[in-house]
Biopython code that builds the backbone (N, CA, C, O; Angstrom):
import numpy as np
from Bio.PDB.StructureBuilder import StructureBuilder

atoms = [
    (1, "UNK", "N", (48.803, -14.319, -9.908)),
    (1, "UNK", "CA", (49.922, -14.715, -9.091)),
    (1, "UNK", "C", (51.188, -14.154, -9.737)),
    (1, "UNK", "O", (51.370, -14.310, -10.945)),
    (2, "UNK", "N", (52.287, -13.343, -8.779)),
    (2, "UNK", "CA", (52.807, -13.204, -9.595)),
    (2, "UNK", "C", (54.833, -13.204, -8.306)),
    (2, "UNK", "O", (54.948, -13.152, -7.082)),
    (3, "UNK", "N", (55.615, -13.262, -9.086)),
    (3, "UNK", "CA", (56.681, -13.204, -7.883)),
    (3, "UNK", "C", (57.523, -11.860, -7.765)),
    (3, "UNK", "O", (57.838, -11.011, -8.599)),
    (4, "UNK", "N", (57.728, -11.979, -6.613)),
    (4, "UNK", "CA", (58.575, -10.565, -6.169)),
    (4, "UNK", "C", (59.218, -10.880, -4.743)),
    (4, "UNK", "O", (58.697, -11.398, -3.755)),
    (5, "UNK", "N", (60.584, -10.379, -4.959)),
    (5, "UNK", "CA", (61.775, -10.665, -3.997)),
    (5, "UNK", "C", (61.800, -11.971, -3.271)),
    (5, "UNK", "O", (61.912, -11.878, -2.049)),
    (6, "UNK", "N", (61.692, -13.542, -3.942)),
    (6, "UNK", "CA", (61.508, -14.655, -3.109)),
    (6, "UNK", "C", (60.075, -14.895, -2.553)),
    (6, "UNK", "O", (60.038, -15.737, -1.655)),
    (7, "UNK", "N", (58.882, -14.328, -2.901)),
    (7, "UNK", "CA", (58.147, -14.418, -2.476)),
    (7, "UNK", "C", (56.876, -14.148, -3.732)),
    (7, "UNK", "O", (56.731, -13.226, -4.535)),
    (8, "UNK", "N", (56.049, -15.437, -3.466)),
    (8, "UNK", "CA", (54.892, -15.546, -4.732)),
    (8, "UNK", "C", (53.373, -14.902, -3.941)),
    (8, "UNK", "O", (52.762, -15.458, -3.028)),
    (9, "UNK", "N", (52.996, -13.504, -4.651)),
    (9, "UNK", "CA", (51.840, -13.067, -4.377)),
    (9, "UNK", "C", (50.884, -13.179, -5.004)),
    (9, "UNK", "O", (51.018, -12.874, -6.189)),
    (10, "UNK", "N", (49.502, -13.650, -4.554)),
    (10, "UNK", "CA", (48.252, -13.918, -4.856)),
    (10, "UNK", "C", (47.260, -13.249, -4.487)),
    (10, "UNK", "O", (46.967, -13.027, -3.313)),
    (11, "UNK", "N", (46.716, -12.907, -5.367)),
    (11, "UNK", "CA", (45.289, -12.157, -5.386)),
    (11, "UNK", "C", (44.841, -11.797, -4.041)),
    (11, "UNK", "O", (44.667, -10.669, -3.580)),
    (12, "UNK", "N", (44.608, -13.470, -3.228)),
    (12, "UNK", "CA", (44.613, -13.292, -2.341)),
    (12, "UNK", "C", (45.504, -13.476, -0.852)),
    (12, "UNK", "O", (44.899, -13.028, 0.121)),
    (13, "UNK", "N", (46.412, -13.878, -0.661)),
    (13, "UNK", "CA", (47.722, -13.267, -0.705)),
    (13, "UNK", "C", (48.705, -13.219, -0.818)),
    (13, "UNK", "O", (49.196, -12.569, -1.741)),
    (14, "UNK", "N", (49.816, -14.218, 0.514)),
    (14, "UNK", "CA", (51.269, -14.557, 0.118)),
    (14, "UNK", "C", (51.725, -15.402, 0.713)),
    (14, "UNK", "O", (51.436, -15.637, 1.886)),
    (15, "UNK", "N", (52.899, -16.326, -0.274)),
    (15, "UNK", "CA", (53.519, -17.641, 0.542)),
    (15, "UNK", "C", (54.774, -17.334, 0.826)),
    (15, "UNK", "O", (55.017, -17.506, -0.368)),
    (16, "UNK", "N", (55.905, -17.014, 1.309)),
    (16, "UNK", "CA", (57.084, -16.855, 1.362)),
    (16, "UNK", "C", (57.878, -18.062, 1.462)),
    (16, "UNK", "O", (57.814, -18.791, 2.453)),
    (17, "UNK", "N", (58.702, -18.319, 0.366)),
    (17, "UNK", "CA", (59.776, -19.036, 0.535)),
    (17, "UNK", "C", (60.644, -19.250, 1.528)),
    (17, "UNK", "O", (60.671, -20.112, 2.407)),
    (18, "UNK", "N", (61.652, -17.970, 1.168)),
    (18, "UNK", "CA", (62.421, -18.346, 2.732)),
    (18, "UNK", "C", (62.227, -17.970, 4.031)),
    (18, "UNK", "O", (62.904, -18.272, 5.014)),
    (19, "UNK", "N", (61.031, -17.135, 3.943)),
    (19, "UNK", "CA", (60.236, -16.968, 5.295)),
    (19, "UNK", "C", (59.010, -17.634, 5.663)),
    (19, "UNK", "O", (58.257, -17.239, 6.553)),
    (20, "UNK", "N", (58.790, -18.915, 4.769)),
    (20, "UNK", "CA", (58.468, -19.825, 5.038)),
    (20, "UNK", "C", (56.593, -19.685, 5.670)),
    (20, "UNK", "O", (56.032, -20.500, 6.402)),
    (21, "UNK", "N", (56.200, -18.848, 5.291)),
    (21, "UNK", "CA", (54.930, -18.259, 5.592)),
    (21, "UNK", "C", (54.388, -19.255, 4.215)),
    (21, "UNK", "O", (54.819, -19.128, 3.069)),
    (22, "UNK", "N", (53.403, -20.199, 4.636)),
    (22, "UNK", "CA", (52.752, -20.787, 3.348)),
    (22, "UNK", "C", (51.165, -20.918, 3.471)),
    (22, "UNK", "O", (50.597, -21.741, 4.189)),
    (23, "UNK", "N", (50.672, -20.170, 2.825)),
    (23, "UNK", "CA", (49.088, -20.295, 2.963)),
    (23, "UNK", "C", (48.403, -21.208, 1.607)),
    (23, "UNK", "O", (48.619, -21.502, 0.431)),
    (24, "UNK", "N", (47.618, -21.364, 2.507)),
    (24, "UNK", "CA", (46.671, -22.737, 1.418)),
    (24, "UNK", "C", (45.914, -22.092, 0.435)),
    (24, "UNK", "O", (46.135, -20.935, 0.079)),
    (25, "UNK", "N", (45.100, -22.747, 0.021)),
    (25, "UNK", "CA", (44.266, -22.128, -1.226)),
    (25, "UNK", "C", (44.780, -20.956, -2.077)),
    (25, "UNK", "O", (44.296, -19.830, -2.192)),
    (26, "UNK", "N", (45.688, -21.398, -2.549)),
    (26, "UNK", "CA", (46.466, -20.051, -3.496)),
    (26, "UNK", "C", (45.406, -19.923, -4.640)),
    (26, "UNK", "O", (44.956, -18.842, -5.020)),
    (27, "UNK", "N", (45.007, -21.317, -5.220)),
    (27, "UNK", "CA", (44.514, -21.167, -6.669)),
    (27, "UNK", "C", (42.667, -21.282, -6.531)),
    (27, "UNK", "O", (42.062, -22.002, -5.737)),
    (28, "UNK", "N", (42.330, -20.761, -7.099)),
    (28, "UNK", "CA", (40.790, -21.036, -6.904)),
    (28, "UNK", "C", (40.015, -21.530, -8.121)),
    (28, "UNK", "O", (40.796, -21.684, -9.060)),
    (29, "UNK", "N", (38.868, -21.807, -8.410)),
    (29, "UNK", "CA", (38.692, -22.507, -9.463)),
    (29, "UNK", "C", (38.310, -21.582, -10.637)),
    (29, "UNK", "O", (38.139, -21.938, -11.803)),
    (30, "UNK", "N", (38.195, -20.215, -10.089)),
    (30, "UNK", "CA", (38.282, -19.125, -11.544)),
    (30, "UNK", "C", (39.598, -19.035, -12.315)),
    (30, "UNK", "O", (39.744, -18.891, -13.529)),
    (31, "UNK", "N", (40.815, -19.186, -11.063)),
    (31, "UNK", "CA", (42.166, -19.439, -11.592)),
    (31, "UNK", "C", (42.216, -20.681, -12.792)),
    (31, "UNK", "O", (42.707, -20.621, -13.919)),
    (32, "UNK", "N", (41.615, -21.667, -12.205)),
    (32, "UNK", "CA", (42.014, -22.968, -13.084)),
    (32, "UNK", "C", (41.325, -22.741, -14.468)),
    (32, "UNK", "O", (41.884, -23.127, -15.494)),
    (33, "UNK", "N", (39.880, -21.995, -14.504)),
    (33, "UNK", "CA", (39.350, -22.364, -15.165)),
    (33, "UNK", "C", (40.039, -21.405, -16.146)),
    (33, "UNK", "O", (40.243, -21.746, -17.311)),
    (34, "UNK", "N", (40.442, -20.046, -15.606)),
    (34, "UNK", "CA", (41.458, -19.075, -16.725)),
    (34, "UNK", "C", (42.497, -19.834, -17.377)),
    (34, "UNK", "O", (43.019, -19.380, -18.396)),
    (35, "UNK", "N", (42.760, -20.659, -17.018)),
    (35, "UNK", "CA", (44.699, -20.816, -17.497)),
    (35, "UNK", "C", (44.152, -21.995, -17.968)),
    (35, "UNK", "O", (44.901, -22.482, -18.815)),
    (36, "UNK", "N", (42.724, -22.953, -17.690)),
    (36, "UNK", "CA", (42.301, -24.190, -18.930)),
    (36, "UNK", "C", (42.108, -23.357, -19.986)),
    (36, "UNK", "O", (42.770, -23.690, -20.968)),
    (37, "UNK", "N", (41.054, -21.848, -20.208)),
    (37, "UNK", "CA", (40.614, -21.294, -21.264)),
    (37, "UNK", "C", (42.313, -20.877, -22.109)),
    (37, "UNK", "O", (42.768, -21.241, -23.194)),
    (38, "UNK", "N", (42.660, -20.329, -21.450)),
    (38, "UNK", "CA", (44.205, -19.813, -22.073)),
    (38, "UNK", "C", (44.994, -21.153, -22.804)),
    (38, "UNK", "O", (45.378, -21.048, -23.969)),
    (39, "UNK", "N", (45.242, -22.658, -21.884)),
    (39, "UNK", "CA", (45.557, -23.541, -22.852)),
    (39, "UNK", "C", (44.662, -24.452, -23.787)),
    (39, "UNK", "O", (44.762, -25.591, -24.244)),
    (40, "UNK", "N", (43.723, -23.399, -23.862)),
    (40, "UNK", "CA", (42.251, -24.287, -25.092)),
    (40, "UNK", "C", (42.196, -25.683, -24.239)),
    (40, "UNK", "O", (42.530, -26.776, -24.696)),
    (41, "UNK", "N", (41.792, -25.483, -23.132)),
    (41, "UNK", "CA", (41.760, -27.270, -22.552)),
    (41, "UNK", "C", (39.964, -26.662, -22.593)),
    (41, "UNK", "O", (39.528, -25.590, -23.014)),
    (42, "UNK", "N", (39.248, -27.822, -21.987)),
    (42, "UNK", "CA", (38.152, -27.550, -21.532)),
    (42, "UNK", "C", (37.718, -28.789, -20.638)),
    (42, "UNK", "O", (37.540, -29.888, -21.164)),
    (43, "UNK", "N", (37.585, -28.627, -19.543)),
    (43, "UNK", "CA", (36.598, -29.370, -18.384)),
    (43, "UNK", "C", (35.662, -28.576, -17.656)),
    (43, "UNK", "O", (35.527, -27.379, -17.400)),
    (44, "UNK", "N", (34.707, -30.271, -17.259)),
    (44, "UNK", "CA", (34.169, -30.120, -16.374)),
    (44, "UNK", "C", (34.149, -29.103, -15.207)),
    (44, "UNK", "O", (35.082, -28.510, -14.666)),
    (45, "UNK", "N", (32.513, -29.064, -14.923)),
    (45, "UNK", "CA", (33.277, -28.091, -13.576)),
    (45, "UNK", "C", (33.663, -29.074, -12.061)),
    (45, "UNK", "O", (34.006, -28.593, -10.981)),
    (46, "UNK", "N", (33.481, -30.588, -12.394)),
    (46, "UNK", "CA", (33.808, -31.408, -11.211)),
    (46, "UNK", "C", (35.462, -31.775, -11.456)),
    (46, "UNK", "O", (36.278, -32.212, -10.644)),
    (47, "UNK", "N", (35.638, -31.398, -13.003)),
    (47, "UNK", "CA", (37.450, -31.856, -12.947)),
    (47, "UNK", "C", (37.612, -30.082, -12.680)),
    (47, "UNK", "O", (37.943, -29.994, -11.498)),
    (48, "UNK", "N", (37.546, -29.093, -13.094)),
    (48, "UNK", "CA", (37.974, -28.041, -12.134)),
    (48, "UNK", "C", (38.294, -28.017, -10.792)),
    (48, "UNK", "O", (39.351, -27.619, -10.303)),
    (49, "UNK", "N", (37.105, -28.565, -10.088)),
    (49, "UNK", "CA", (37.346, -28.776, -8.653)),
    (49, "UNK", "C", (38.236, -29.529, -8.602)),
    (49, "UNK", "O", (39.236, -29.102, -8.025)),
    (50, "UNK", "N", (38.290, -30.856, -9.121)),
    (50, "UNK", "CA", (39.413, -31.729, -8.625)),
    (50, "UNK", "C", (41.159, -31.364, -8.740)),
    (50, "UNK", "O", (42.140, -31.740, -8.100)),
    (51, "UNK", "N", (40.999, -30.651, -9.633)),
    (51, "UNK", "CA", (42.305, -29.562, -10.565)),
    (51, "UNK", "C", (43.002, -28.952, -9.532)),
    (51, "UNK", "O", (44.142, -29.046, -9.079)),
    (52, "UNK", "N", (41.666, -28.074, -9.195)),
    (52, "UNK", "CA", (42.005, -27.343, -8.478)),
    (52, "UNK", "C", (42.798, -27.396, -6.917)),
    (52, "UNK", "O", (43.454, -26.443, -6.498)),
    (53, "UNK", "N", (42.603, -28.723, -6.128)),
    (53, "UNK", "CA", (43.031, -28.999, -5.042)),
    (53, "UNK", "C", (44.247, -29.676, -5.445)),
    (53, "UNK", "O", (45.272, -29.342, -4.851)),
    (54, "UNK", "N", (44.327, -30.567, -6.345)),
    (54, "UNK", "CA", (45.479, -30.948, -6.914)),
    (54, "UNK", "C", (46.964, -30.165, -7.332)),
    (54, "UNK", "O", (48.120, -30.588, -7.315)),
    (55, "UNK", "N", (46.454, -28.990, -7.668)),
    (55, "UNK", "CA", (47.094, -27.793, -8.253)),
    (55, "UNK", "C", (48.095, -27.174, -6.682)),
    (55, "UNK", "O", (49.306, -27.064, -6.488)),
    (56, "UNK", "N", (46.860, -26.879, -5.795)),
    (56, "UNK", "CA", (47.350, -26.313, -4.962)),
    (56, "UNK", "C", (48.374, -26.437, -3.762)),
    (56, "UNK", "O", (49.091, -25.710, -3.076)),
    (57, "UNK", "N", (47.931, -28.184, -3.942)),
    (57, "UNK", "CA", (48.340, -29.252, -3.074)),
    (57, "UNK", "C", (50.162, -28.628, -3.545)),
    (57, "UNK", "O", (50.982, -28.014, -2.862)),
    (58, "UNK", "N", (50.241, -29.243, -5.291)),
    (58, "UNK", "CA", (51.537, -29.381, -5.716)),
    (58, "UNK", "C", (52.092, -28.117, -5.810)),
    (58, "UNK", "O", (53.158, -28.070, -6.424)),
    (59, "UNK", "N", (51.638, -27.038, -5.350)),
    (59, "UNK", "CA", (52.282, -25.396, -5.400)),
    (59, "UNK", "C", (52.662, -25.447, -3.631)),
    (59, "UNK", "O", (53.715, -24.931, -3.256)),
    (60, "UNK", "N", (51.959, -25.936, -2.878)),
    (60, "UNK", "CA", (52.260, -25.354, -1.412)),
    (60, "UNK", "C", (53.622, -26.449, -1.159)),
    (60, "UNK", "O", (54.393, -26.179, -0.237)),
    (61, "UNK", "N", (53.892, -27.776, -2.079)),
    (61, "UNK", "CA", (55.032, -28.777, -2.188)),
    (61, "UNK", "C", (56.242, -28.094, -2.241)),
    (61, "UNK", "O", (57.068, -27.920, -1.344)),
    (62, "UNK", "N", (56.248, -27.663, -3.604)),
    (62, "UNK", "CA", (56.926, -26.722, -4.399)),
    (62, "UNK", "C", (57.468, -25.774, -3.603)),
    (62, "UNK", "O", (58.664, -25.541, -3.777)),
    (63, "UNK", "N", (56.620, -24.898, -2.397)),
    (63, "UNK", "CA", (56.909, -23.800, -1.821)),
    (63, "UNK", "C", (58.083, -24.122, -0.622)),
    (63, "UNK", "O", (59.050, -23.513, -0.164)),
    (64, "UNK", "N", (57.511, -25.269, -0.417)),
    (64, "UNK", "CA", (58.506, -26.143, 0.929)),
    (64, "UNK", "C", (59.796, -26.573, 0.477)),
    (64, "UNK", "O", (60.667, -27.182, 1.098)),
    (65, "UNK", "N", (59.777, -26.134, -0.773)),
    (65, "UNK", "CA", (61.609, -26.467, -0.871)),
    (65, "UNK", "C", (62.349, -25.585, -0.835)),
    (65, "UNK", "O", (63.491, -25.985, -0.606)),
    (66, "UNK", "N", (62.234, -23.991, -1.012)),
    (66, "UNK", "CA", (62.612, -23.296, -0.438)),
    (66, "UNK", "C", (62.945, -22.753, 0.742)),
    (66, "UNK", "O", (63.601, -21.731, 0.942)),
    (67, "UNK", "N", (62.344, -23.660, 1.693)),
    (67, "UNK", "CA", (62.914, -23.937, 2.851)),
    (67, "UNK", "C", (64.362, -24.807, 3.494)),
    (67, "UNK", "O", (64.985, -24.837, 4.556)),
    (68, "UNK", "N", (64.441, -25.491, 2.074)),
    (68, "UNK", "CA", (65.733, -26.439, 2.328)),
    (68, "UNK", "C", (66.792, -25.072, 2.713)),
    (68, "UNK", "O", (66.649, -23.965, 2.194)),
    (69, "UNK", "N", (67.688, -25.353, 3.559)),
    (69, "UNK", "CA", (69.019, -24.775, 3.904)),
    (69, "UNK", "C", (70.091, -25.021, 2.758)),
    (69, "UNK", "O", (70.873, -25.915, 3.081)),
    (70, "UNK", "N", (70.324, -24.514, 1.601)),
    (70, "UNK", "CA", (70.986, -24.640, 0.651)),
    (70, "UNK", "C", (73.036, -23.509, 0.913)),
    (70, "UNK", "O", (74.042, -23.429, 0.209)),
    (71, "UNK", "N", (72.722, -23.053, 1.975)),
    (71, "UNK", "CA", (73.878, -22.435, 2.335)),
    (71, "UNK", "C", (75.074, -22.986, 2.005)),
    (71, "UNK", "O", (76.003, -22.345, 1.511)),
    (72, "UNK", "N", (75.100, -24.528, 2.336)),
    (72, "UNK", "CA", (76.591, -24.824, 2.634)),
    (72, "UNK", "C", (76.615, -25.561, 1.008)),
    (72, "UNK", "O", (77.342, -26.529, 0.788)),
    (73, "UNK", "N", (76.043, -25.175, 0.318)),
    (73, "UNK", "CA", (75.670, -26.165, -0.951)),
    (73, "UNK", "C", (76.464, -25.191, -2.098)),
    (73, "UNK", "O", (76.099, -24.028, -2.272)),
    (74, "UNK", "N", (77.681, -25.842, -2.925)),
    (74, "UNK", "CA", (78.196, -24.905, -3.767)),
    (74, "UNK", "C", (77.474, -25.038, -4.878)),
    (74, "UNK", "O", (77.049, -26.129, -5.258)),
    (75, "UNK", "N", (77.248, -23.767, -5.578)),
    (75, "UNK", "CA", (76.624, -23.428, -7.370)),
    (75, "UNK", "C", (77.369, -24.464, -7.755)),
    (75, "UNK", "O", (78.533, -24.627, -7.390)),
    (76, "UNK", "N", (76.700, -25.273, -8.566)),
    (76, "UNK", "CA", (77.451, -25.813, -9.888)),
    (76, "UNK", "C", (76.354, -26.252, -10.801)),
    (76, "UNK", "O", (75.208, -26.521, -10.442)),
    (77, "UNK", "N", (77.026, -26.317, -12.547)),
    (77, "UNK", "CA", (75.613, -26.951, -13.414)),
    (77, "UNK", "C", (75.732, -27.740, -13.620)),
    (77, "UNK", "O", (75.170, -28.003, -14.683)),
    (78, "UNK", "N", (76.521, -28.990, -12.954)),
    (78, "UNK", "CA", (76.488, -30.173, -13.137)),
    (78, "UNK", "C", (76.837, -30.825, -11.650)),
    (78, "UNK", "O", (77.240, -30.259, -10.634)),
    (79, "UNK", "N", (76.545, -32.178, -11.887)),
    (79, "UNK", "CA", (76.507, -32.969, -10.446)),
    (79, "UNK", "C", (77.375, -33.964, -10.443)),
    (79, "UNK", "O", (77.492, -34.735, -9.491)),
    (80, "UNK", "N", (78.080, -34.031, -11.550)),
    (80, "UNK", "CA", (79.457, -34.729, -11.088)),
    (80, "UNK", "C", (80.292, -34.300, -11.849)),
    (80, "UNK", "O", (79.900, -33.644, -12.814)),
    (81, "UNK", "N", (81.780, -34.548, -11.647)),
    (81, "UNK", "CA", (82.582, -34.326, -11.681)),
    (81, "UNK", "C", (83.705, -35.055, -13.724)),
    (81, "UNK", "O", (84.801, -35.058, -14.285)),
    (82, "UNK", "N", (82.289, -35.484, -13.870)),
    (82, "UNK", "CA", (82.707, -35.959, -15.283)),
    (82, "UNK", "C", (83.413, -34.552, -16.338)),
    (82, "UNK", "O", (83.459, -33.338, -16.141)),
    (83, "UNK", "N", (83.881, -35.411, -17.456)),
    (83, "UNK", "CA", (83.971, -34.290, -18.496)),
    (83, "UNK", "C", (84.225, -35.110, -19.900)),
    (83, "UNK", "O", (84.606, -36.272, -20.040)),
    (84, "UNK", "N", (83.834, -33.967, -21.051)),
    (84, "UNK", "CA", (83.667, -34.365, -21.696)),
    (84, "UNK", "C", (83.485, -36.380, -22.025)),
    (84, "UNK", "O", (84.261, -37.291, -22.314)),
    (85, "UNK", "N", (82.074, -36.250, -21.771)),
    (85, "UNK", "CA", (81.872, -37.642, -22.035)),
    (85, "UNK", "C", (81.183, -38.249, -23.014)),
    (85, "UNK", "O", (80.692, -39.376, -23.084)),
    (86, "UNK", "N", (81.225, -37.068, -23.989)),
    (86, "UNK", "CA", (81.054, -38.266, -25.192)),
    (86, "UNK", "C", (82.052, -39.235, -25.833)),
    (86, "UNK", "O", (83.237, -39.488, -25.612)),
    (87, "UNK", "N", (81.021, -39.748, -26.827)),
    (87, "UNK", "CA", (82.023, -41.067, -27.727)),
    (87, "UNK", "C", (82.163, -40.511, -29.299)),
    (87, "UNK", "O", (81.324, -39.887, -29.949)),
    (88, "UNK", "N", (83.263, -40.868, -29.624)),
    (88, "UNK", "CA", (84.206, -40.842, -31.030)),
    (88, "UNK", "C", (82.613, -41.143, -32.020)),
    (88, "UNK", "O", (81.846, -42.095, -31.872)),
    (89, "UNK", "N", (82.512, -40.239, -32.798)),
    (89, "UNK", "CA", (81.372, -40.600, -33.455)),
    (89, "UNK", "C", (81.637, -41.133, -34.919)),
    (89, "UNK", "O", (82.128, -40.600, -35.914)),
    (90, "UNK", "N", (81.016, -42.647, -34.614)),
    (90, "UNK", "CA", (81.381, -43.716, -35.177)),
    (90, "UNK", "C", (80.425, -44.097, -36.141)),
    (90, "UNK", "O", (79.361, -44.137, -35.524)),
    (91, "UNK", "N", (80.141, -44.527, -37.822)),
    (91, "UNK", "CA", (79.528, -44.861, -38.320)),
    (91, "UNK", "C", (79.123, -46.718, -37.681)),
    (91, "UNK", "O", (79.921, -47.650, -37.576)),
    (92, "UNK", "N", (77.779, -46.704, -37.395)),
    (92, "UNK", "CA", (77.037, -48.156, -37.331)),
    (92, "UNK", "C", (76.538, -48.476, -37.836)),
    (92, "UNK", "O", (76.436, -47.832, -38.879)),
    (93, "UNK", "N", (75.645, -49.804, -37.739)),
    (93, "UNK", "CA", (74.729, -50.208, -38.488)),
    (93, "UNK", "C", (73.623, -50.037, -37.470)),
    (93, "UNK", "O", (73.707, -50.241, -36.258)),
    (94, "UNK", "N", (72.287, -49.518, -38.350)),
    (94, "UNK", "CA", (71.362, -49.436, -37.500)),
    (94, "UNK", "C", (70.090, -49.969, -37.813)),
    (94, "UNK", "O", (70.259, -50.695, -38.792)),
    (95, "UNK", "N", (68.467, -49.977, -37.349)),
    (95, "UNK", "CA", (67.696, -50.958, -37.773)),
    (95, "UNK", "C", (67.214, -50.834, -39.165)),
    (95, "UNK", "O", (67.202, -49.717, -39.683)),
    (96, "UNK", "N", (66.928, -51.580, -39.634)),
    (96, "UNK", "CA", (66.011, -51.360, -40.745)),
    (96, "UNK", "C", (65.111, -50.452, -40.775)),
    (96, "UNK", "O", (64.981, -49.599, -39.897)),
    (97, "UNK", "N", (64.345, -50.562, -41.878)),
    (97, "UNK", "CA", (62.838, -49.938, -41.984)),
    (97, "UNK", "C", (61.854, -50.891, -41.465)),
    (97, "UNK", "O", (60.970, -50.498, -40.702)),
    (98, "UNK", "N", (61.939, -52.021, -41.797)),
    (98, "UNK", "CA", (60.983, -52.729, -41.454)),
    (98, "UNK", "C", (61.180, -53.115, -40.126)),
    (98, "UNK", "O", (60.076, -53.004, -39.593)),
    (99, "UNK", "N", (62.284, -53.648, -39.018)),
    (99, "UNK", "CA", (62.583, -53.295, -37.935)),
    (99, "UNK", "C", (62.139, -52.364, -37.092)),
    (99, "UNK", "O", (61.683, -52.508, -35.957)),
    (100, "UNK", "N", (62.284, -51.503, -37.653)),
    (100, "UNK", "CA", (61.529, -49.958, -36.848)),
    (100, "UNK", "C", (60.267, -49.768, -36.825)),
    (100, "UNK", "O", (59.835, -48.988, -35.976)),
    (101, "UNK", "N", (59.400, -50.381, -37.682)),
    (101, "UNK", "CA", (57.861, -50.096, -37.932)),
    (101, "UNK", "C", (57.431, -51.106, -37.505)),
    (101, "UNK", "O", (56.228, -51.051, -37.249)),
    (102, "UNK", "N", (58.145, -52.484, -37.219)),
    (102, "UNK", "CA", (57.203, -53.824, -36.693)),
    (102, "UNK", "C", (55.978, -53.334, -35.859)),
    (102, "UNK", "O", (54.807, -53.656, -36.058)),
    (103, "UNK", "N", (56.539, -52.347, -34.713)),
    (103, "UNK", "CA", (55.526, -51.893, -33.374)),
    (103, "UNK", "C", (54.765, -51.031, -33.566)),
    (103, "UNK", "O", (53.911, -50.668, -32.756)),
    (104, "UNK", "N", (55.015, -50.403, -35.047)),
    (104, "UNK", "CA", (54.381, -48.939, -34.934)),
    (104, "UNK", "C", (52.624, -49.862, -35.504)),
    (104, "UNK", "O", (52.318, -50.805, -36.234)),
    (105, "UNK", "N", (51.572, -48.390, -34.213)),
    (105, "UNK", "CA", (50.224, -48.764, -34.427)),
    (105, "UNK", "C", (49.810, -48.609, -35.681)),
    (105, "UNK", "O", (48.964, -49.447, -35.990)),
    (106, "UNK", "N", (50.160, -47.653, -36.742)),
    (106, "UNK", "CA", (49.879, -47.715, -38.110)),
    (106, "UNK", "C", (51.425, -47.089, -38.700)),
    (106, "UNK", "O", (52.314, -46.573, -38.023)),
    (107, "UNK", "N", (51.403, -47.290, -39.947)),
    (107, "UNK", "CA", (52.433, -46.964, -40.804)),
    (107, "UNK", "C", (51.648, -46.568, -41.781)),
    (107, "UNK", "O", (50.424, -46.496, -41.678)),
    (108, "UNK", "N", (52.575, -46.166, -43.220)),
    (108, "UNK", "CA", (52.237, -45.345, -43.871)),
    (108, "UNK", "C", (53.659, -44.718, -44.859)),
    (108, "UNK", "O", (54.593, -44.022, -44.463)),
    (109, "UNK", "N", (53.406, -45.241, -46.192)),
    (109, "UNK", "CA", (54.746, -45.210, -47.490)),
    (109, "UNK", "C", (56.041, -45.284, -46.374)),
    (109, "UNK", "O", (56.955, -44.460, -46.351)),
    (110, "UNK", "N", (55.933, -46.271, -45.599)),
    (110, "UNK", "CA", (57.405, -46.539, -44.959)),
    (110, "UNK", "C", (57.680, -45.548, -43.944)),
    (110, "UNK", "O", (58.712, -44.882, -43.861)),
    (111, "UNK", "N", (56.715, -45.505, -43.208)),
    (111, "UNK", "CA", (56.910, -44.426, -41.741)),
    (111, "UNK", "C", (55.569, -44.380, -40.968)),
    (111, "UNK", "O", (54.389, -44.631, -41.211)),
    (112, "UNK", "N", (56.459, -43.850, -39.706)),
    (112, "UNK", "CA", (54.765, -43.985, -38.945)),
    (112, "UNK", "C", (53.651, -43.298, -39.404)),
    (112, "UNK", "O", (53.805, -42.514, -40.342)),
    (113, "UNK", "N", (52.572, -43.453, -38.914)),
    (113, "UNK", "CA", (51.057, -42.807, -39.685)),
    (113, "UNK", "C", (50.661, -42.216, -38.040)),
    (113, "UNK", "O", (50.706, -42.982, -37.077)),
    (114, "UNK", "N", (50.297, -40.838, -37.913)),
    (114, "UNK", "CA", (50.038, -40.232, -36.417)),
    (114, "UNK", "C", (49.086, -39.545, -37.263)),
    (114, "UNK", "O", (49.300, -39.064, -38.376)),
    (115, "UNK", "N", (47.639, -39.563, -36.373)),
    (115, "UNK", "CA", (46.172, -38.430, -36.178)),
    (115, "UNK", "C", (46.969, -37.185, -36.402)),
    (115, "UNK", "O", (48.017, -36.826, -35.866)),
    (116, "UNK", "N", (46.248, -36.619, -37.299)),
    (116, "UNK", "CA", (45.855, -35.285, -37.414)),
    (116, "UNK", "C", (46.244, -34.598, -36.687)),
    (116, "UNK", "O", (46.696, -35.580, -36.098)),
    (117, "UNK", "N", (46.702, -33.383, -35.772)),
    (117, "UNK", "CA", (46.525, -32.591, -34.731)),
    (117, "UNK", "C", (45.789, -31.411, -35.443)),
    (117, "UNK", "O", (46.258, -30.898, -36.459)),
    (118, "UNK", "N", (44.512, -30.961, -34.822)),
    (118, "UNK", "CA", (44.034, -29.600, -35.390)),
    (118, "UNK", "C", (44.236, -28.487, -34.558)),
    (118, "UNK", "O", (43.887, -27.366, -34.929)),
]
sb = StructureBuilder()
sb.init_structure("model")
sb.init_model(0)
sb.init_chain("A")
sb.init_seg("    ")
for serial, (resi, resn, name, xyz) in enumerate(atoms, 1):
    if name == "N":
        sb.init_residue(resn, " ", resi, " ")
    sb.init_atom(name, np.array(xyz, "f"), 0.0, 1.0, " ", f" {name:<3s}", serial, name[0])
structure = sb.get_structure()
């Protein structure tokens, strides 16, 4: 899959954004199962399937918002009209050690204790 001029092409073939052409089954389950191998995931081939409609469902979503009429809508990178809104940075008092670890599932020489990641 890949994009060119507003418009996402697939293998097999194409959805257009603002021409609003949206075809189903973009992703297939060789797709899913490439891009599980690529993020070292590994499933089933019944969660593939399920992936897979899920996947496609939320791409043909995705595609329908490019349909919104955004014309009369001005650029901006923010959505209101604030400014500078931070605060005077102020020395506080803040929790303890022992405060902070009451909840934690394990601790460890005075800090949380987290599994391994390999």
């Amino acid at each position: 899959m890949f994009a060119k001029n507003n418009e996402i092409t697939h293998i097999y073939g194409s959805i257009k954004f603002n021409g609003v052409q949206i075809m189903g089954n973009l992703l297939n389950k060789q797709d899913i199962a490439h891009i599980a191998k690529l993020a070292e995931l590994e499933y089933s081939e019944e969660e593939i399937e399920k992936i897979t409609g899920q996947l496609d469902k939320i791409i043909s979503h995705v595609a329908k918002i490019g349909e919104a009429d955004t014309s009369d809508v001005l650029s901006s990178s923010r959505v209101s009209d604030l400014s500078n809104v931070f605060r005077e940075d102020k020395a506080r008092p803040s929790l303890s050690r022992e405060e902070s670890l009451k909840n934690a599932p394990l601790e460890d020489n005075g800090g949380f204790k987290v599994p391994k990641i390999d």
